[in-house]
Structures are given as C-alpha cells and as structure tokens.
C-alpha positions in Angstrom: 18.9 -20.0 30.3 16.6 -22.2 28.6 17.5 -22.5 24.5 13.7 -21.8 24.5 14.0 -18.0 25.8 16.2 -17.2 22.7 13.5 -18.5 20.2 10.9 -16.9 22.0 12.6 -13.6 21.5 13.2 -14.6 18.1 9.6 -15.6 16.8 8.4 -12.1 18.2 10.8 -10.5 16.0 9.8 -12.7 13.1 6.6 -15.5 13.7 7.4 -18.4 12.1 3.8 -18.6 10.6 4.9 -15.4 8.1 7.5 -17.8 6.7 6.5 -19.4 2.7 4.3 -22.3 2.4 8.1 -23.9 0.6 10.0 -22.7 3.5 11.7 -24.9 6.2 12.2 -22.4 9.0 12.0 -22.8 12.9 14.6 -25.8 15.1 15.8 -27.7 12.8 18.4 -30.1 15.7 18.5 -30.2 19.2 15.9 -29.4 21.7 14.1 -26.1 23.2 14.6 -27.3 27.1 18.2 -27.7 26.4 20.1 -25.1 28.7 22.1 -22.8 26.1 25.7 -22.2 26.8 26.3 -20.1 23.8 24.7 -18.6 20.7 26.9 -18.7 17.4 24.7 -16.5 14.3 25.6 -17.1 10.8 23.8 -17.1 7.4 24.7 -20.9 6.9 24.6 -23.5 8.9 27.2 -25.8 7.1 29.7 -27.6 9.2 32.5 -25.9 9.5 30.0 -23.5 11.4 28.6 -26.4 13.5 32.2 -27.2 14.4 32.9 -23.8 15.3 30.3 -23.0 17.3 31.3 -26.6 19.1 34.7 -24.6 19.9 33.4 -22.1 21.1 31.2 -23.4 23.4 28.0 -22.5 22.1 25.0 -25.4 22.2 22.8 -23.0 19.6 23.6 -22.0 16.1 21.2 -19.4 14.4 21.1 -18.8 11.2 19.3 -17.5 8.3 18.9 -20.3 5.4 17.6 -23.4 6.9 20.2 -26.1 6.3 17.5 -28.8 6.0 15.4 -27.2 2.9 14.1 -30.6 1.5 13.5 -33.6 3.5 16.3 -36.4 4.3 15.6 -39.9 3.3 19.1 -41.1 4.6 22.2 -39.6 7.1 25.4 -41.0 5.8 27.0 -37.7 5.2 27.1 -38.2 1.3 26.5 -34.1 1.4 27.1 -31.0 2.8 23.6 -31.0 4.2 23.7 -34.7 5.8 27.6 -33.9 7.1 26.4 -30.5 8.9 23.3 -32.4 10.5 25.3 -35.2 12.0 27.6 -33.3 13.3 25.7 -31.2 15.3 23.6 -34.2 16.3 27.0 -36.0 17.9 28.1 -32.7 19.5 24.1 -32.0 20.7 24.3 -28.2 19.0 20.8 -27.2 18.1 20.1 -25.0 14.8 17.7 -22.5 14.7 16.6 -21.2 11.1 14.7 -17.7 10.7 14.4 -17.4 6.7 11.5 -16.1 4.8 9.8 -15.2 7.8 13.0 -12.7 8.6 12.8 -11.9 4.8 9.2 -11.1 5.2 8.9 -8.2 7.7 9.6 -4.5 7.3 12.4 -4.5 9.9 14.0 -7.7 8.8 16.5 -8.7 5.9 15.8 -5.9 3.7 15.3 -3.3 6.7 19.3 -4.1 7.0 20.2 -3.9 3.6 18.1 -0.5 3.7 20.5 0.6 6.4 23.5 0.4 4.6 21.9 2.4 1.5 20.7 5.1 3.5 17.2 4.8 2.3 14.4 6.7 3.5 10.9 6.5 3.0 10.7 2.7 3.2 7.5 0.7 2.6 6.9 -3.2 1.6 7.7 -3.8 -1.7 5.2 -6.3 -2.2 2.5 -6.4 0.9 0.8 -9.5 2.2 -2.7 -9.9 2.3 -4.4 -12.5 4.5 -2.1 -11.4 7.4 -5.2 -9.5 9.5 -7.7 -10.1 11.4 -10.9 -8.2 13.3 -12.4 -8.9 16.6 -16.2 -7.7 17.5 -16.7 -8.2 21.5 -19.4 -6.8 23.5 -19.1 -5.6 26.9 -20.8 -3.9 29.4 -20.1 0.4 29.1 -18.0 0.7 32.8 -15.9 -2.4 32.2 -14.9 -1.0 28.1 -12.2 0.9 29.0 -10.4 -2.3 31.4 -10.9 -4.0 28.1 -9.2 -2.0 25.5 -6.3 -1.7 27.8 -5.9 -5.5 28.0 -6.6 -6.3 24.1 -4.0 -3.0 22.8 -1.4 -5.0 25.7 -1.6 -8.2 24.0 -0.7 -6.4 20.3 -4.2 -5.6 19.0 -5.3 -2.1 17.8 -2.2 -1.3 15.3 -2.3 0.7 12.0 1.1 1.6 10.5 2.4 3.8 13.1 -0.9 4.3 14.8 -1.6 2.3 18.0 -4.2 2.1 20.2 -6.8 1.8 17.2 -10.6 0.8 18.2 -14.1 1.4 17.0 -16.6 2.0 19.8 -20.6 1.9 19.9 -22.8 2.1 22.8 -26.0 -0.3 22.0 -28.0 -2.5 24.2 -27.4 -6.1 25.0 -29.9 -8.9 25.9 -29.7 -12.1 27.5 -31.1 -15.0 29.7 -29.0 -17.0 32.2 -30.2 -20.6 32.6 -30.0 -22.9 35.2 -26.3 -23.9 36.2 -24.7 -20.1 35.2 -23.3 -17.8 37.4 -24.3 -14.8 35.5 -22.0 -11.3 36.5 -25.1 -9.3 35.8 -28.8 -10.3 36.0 -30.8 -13.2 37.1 -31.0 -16.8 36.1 -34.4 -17.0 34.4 -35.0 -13.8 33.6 -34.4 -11.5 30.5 -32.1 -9.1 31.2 -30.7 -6.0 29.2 -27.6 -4.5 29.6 -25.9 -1.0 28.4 -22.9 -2.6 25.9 -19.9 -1.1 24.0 -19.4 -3.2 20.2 -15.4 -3.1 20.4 -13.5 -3.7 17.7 -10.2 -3.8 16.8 -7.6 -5.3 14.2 -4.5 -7.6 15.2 -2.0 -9.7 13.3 -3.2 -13.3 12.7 -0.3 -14.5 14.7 -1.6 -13.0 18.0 -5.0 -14.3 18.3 -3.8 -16.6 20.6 -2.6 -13.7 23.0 -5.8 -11.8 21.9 -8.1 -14.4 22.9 -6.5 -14.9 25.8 -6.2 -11.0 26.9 -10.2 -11.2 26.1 -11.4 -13.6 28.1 -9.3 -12.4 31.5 -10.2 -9.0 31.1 -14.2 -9.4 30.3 -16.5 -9.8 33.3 -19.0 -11.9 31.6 -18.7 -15.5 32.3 -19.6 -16.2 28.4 -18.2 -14.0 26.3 -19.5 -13.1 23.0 -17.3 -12.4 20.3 -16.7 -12.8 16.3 -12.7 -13.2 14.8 -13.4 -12.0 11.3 -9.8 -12.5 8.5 -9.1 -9.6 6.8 -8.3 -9.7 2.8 -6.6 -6.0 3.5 -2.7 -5.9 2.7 -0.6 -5.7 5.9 1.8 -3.0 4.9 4.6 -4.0 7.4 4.5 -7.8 6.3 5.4 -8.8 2.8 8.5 -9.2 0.6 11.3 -6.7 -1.0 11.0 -2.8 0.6 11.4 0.1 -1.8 12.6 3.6 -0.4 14.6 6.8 -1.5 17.7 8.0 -1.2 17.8 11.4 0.7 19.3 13.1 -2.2 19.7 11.6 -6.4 22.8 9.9 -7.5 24.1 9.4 -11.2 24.3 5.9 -11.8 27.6 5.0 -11.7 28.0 7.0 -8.7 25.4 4.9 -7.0 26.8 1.8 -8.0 30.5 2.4 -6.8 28.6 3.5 -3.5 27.2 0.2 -3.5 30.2 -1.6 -4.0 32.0 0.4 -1.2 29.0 -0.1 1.1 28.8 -4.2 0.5 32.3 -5.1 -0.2 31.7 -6.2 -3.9 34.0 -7.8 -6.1 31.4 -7.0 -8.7 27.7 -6.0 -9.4 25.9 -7.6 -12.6 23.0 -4.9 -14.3 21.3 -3.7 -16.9 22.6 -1.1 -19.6 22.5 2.4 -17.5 19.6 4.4 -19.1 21.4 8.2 -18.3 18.8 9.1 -15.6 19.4 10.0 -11.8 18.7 6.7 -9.1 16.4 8.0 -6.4 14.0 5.3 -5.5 15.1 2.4 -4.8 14.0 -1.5 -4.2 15.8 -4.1 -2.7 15.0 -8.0 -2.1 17.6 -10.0 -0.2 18.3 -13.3 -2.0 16.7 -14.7 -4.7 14.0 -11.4 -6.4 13.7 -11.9 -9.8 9.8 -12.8 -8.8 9.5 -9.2 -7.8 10.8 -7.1 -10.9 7.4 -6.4 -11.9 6.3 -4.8 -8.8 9.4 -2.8 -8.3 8.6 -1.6 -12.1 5.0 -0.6 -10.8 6.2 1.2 -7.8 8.3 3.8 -10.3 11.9 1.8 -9.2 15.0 3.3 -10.9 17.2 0.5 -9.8 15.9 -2.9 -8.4 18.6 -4.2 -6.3 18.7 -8.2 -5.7 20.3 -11.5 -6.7 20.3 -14.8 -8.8 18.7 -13.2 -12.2 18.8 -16.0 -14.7 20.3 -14.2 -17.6 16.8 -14.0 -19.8 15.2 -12.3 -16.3 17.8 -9.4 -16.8 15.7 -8.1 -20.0 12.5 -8.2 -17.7 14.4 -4.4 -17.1 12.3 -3.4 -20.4 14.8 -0.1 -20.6 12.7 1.4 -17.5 14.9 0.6 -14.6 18.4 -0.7 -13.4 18.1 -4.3 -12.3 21.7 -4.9 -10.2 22.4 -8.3 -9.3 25.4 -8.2 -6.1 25.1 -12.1 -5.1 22.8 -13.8 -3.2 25.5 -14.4 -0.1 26.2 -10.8 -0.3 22.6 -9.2 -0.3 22.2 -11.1 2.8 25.0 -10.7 4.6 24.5 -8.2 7.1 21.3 -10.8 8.2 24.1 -12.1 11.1 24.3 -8.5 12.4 20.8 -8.2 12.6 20.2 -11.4 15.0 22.9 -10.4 16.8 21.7 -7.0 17.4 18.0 -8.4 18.7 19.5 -11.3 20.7 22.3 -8.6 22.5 19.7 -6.4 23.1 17.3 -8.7 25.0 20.5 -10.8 26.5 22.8 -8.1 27.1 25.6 -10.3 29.6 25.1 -13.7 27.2 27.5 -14.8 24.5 26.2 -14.2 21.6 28.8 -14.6 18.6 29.2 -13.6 15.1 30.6 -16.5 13.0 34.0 -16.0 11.4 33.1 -18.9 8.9 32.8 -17.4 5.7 30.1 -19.6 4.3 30.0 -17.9 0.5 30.2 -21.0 -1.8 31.0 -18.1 -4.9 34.2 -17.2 -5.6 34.9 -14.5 -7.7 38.0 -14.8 -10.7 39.4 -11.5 -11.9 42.6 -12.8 -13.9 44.7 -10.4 -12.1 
C-alpha cells in the first residue's frame, strides 16, 4: 500500500485547503509513492517519535502539530525541529501533519474533546464563511434526473443534515451548433430550442474539482453550460471551537473534578467560580483565547481551552468560567481520533499509537 492511500483517506476527513492561511499542514518528509510499512500517530512529531516509529517499522508518522511551522534556512540539528527532520530524512520516515484543518471541522479535534464531556447539542463555535459554493447547469428535462444523481455522488447538494438538496426549474433553452460540433440534440446551422431543467445545487469549495468532473460525464451536451458562484454564507460544519450542552447541569466544582477525572489533569487554571450551574459549554483544542468573545456571545458558562496569557483570563468579564487544562492536554485524544479513521478504512494495517509522551510541561506540586 501506497503512503498515498493513507493521505487520501486523510484529506477527506479533513482537506488540507480548510487549514489557516499561517498553518504548515500536509507531508512535511518523505514521499507519497513510497510503499508504507507502518503508520505511527502522535500529536508531535519530535524525534524520539521519529525514532520510534523507525523501531517499529513504520515508514509514516502522522501527527497533529506540524513539526516544520516556520521555514528552515539551515539542517545542522542546532534544534528539536532540525534534529527530528534529519532523522527521519536518514531513516526515509515520511511525516504527515493534519492541524488546523483537523481543528477546523465539526468532527475533528474538538468533536473528540466533546466526546469525553458528554456534550450534546454541538454546533461550530465560530463558523467559516467563504467555504461554499453554488452551481447553475442547464440540462435537457429527461436527462435531469441522471444528473442530480451524479453531482449529490460526487458531495454536492448538502445542508446540515439534509442531503440531496437541489433547486429545479423547467424553462426553455436555445442554441446554434456551428460548423465542426457534434451537437447531441439539433442541427448544425440551425436554431434550435430545447425543454431544460436550471439545476442548482450547493457544495464545499473543496469538491469542485469532483463536481466539475461528475458534471461534465454525466451531461449529454457536448458544451456544457454552467456558472460556479462562492457563497459568503457560513458553513456551519467548518469553522473553529464547538459549543454544546451537557445532558443534565453541573455545579461548578463538580464539573471541574469531572474534567480532571475525564483528562487526567494534574490541574486546571480558571476564572473565580460565579455560583451558577455549567450547562453550555465551549471548547477549543489548543491555543483559544481568540475565541472568548464568541463563546461569551453564544451564552457559554465555561469556555474550556488553553495558553491564556494571564491578562486574557479577565476577558471572563464575571459572565463565564474560562478553564485553561494545557495545550498538550486539550489535544490529546487527537492521536485516538486518526487512529480511529485510519483503522476504520485499513482494518488488517498497523496502525500505532505512540507511547512517546511528547508534553514538554511538567507539572511541580511540592509533594
């Protein structure tokens, strides 16, 4: 198996277009053709991972934070960065990096951490416009049907949890086929009119390659006219954070020890407790300060996230619970989650879970 087959499955779960314009996602080493003997997942793709994944005989490392952020003027393994890249260069172990393109779908990093919370009810936090786009095709009434089919196959024609989604309109189409054409209806030189359906449907903006593609097989015309048209409507499963509920309220401090039970915390950093039940919740693997407001907006009674600079933490203003648990430990459960979707698709392939700890925070008690 091709190392290319495990990104493919990959880049459906999460395209690598939805990742942030700062981002450094995708293969970072090695090549796609290479034939993979082994997949190792981790969060971080330092080199005691690299090394690992080299003893266990696996050619492919995915993880979730790209280990090449910035770019590398030199390779002399002056850093942790620089050390992991040459080492998986020598042993020819490719790293894969799905980041904020994982962070930014409904059923990626924060789908996970909803898991463990038990939450409910769960939308985007903070939707994504720009993320959409509309097709307009015309095509003759007896053919429509073929055509629907073939677009809603290659992805288009989904709402939330609606599929299948088209507008229909029967009109009438004209045209002339010159000299050369080998028109599927009429005659060259002559003006001919034709019974059409205007389709239309909606699709994410990385699928109009499949789109286009699923268009012109399935249409009979031999020039087919069509208009992409982008979208400035928020796509409600793409975005960053997710915010749900909690079946039932919690007191605060019970929801807190819950959350140290559930994530294995040495500790949680918040804001003073304001004597109110938790019920709706938002979460942002990683850094989230950038998203306080908007879990404010959205009626939050704890915003649950990481790496608050201490002056962020007043950005509470006495209206919710901000709870920093880490930035290593939001994310942690990220590794279960690529394991899950490349098991699924590769049931009888190794597929591993790192045992590399790759946390660089320690925690100091005094006890």
């Amino acid at each position: 198996m091709k190392i290319n087959a495990m990104i493919q499955v990959l880049e459906q779960l999460a395209p690598p277009s939805l990742q942030e314009s700062y981002d450094n996602a995708g293969l970072i080493t090695g090549s796609a053709s290479w034939e993979c003997t082994g997949v190792l997942c981790t969060l971080d793709a330092i080199e005691a991972v690299i090394l690992e994944a080299k003893q266990k005989g696996c050619n492919l490392v995915v993880a979730h934070h790209p280990i090449v952020f910035g770019g590398l003027k030199k390779l002399n393994g002056k850093n942790y960065v620089e050390k992991a890249v040459i080492t998986a260069i020598k042993n020819d172990i490719a790293i894969y990096a799905m980041h904020t393109n994982l962070d930014n779908v409904a059923w990626g990093v924060n789908n996970k951490i909803a898991d463990k919370l038990g939450l409910i009810n769960r939308k985007i936090l903070s939707p994504k416009p720009g993320q959409l786009m509309k097709l307009h095709t015309f095509v003759p009434v007896e053919h429509a049907e073929n055509l629907r089919t073939a677009l809603f196959t290659a992805g288009a024609g989904e709402i939330g949890k609606y599929s299948h989604c088209s507008f229909n309109v029967e009109g009438t189409g004209t045209f002339q086929a010159g000299e050369g054409t080998d028109p599927f209806v009429g005659e060259i030189g002559k003006t001919h009119t034709e019974k059409e359906i205007r389709l239309e449907v909606i699709f994410p903006v990385w699928k109009q390659s499949e789109i286009l593609s699923a268009l012109f097989q399935a249409h009979p015309y031999e020039e087919v006219a069509y208009d992409l048209v982008s979208l400035g409507n928020d796509y409600q499963d793409i975005g960053s954070g997710l915010i749900g509920t909690l079946p039932e309220p919690m007191e605060e401090t019970q929801f807190l020890r819950m959350l140290v039970t559930s994530f294995g915390l040495s500790m949680v950093k918040h804001t003073p407790f304001l004597g109110k039940n938790i019920q709706k919740v938002a979460i942002c693997g990683g850094a989230g300060s950038f998203l306080t407001g908007k879990a404010l907006s959205k009626g939050a009674d704890i915003y649950i996230s990481a790496d608050f600079k201490y002056h962020e933490f007043f950005d509470a203003n006495d209206r919710m619970v901000i709870a920093d648990i880490g930035h290593w430990e939001s994310e942690q459960f990220t590794t279960d989650l690529l394991i899950d979707v490349l098991q699924a698709k590769f049931p009888t392939f190794a597929v591993l879970k790192s045992e590399v700890k790759t946390n660089p925070v320690n925690y100091f008690t005094g006890e």
